[in-house]
C-alpha positions in Angstrom: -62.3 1.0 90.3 -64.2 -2.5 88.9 -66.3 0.8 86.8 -63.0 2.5 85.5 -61.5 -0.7 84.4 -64.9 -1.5 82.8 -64.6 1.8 80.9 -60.9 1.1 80.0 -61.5 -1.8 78.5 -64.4 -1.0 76.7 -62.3 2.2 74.9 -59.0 -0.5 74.2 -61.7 -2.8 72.4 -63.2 -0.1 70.6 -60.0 1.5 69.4 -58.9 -2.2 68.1 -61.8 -2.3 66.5 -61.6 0.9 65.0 -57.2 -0.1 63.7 -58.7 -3.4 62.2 -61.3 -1.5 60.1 -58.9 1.3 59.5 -56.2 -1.1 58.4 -58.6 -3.1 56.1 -59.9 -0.3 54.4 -56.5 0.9 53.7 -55.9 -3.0 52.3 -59.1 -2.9 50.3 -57.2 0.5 48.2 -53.7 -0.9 47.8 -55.5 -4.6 46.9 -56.0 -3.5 42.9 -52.3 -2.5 42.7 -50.7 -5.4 45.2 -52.3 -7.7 42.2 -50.8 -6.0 39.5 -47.5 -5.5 41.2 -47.3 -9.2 42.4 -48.0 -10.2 38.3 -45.0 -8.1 37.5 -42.7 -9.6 39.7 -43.7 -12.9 38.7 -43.1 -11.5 34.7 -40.0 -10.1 36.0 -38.1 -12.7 37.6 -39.0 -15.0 34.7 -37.6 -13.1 32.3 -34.5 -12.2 34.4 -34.0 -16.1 35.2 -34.1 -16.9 31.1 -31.9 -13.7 30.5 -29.4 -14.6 32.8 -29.0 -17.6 31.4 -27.9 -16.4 27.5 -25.1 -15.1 26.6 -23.1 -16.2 30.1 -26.2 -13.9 31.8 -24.5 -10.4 30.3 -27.9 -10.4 28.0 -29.8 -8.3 31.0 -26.9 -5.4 30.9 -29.2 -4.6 28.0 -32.1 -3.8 30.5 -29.6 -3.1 33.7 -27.9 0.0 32.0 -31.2 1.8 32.2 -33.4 -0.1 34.7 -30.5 -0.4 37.8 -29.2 3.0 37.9 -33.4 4.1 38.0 -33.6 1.6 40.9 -30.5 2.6 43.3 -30.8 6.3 43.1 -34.8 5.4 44.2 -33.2 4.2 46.9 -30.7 7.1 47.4 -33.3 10.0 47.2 -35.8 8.0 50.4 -32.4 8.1 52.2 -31.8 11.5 51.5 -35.4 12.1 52.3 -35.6 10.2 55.7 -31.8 11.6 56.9 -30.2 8.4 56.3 -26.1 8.8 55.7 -25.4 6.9 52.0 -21.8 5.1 53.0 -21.6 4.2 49.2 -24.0 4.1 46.2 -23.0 1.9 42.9 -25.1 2.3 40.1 -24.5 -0.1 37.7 -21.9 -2.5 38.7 -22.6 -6.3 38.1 -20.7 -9.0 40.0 -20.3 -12.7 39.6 -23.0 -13.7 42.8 -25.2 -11.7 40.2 -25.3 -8.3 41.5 -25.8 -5.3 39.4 -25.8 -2.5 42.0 -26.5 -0.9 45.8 -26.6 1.5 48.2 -25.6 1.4 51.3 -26.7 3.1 54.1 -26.8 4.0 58.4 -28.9 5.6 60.4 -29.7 6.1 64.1 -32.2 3.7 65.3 -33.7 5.4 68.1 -35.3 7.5 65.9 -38.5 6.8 64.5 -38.9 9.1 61.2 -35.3 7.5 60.3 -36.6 3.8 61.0 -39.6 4.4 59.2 -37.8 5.4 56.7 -36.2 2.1 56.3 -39.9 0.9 54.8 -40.3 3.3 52.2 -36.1 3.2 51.3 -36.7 -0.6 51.3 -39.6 -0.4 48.7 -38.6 2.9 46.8 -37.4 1.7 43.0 -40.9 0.6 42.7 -42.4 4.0 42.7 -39.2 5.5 41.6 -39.4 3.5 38.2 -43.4 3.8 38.2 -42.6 7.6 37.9 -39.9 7.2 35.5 -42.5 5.3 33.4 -44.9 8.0 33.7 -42.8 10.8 33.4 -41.4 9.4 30.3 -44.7 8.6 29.1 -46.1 12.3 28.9 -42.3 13.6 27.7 -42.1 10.9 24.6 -45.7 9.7 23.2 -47.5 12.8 22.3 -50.8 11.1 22.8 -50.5 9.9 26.5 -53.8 10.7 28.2 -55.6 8.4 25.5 -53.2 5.7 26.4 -53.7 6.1 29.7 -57.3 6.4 29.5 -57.2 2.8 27.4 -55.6 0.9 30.4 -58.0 2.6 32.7 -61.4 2.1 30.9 -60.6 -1.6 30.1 -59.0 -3.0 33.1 -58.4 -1.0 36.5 -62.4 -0.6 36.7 -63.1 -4.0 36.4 -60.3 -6.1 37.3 -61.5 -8.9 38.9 -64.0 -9.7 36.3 -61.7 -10.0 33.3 -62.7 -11.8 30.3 -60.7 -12.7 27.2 -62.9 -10.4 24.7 -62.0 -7.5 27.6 -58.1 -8.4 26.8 -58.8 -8.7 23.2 -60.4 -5.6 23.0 -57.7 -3.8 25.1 -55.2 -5.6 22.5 -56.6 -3.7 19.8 -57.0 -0.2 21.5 -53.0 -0.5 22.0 -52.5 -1.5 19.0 -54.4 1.4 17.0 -52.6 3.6 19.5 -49.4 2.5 19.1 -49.8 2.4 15.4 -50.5 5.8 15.4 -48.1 7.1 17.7 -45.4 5.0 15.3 -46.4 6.7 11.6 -46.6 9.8 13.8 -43.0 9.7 15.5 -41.2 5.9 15.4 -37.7 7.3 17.0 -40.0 8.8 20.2 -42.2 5.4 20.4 -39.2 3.3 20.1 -36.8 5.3 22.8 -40.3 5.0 24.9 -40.6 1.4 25.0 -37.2 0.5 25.2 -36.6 2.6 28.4 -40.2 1.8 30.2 -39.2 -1.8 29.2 -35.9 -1.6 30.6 -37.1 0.2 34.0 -40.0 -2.4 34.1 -37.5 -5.4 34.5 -35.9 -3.8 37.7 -38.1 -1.6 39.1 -39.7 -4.8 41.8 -37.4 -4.2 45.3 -35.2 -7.4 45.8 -35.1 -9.6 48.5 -32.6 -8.1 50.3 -34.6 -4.7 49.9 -37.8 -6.1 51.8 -35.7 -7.4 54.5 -34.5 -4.0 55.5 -38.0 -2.3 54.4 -39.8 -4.8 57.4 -38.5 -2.8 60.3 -40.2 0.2 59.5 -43.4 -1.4 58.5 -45.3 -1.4 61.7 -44.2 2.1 62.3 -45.6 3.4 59.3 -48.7 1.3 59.8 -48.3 3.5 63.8 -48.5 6.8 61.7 -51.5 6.2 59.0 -53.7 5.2 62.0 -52.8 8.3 64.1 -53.2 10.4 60.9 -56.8 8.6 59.7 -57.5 9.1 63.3 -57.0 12.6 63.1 -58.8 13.4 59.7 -62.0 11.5 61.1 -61.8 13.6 64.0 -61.6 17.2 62.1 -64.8 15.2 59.6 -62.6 14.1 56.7 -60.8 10.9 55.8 -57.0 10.6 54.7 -57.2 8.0 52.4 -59.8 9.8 50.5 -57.1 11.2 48.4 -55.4 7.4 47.6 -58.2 6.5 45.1 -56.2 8.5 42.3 -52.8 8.4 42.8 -53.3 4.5 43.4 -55.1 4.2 39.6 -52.4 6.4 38.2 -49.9 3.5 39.7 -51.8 0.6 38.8 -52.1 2.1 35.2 -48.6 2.4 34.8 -48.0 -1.0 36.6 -49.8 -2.4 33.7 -47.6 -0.7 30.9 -44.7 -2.8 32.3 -46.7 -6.3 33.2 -46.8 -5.2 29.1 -43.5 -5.0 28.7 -42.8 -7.8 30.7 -45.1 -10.1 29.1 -43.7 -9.2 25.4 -40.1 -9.7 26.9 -41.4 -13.1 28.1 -42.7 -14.5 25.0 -39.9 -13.4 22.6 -37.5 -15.1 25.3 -39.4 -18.3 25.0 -40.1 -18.1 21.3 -36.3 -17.7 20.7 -35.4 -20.8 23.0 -37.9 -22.9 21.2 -36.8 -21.7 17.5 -33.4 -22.4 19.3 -34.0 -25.9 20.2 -35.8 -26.3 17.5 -33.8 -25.8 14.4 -30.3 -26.4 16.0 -31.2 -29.1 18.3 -29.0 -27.0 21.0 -29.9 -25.1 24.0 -29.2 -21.3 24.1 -29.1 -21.9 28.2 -26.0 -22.7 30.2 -25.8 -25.9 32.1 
């Protein structure tokens, strides 16, 4: 008995061994694009807390017309996906405690693909409106693969060793690039960058979003390890195939930290040339 117990615990220590390694590796892949996606957030909520405070806070329908509708129905295809019921879905609908839109949603709890699917419904509009950026990307600059290529040669394959003359030289790759693409078709390169800009701005899930998204987390986490597990067993490994499709989304996370950024700057260069020359603030008090 003492022997079988021995042997038990010896296969439990093991197999946690084996989850934490599993689970580390699979944290060592997402850790490129967690970084990006974390610096557009930041970008994101700065520029939406400086919007929101010109023009009585209706100077973000600009961006909301475009970027909220992209963000709900992300939601609304995962629940569609994962057999949750949609009760309602508003697309574009602001309100005075500052929301612009939702879905709404139920499902049966005792059932774990529909609970898992509360994770990947919770964090949806941020690969919804990655692939809206992409898709619009290869429909509207006629060029895209260079421009991808730019944003992958400079920064995803040495991110954590960025120096300024890396930036600067990235600065004037887009610049050629987008110079070019301009002379060559200004009405495609402007509809472009307006709509990637205005995705960019609302593509991040809100708070409410990751609250609901938490419940399926561990489940999910349940299912990768069971299907690594698997792929090891038959002599392959599942997340060989993440290496791609996670550039592709870091790539296209750094078109809208772009955006973002740009957005940022001409917010904060109008409120000094504001405060400047009129001695007034363009914020509410």
């Amino acid at each position: 008995m003492a022997a079988f117990l021995d042997v038990i615990n010896s296969l439990s220590l093991q197999w946690v061994s084996w989850s934490v390694a599993q689970l580390a590796a699979l944290c060592g892949h997402l850790g490129m694009f967690f970084v990006l996606v974390g610096i557009l957030f930041l970008l994101q909520k700065w520029v939406l807390v400086l919007a929101n405070n010109m023009l009585s806070g209706r100077l973000i329908y600009i961006s909301a017309l475009i970027g909220t509708p992209v963000h709900e129905l992300s939601h609304a295809l995962c629940c569609v996906l994962f057999g949750h019921k949609i009760q309602r879905i508003v697309l574009f609908n602001p309100d005075r405690r500052g929301t612009l839109g939702y879905v709404t949603h139920c499902y049966d709890n005792r059932q774990l693909w529909k609970v898992l699917g509360n994770f990947l419904i919770g964090i949806a509009p941020l690969f919804g409106g990655l692939g809206c950026i992409y898709l619009l990307t290869l429909l509207l600059l006629k060029d895209s693969d260079t421009l991808l290529l730019i944003i992958q040669s400079t920064l995803l394959n040495d991110l954590y060793s960025l120096h300024w003359h890396s930036l600067l030289a990235l600065s004037g790759d887009l610049f050629f690039f987008f110079k070019n693409a301009y002379l060559a078709s200004p009405y495609h390169v402007v509809t472009w960058a307006y709509l990637c800009a205005a995705i960019s701005l609302h593509l991040s899930p809100s708070k409410e979003d990751l609250k609901g998204a938490w419940s399926g987390l561990l489940i999910f986490l349940f299912f990768y390890l069971i299907g690594q597990g698997g792929y090891q067993y038959l002599g392959g490994e599942w997340d060989s195939g993440l290496t791609g499709g996670l550039n592709l989304l870091s790539t296209l996370s750094v078109i809208g930290i772009i955006f973002a950024s740009l957005l940022l700057l001409c917010l904060l260069v109008y409120r000094m040339t504001w405060q400047l020359f009129k001695g007034l603030s363009p914020f509410k008090h």
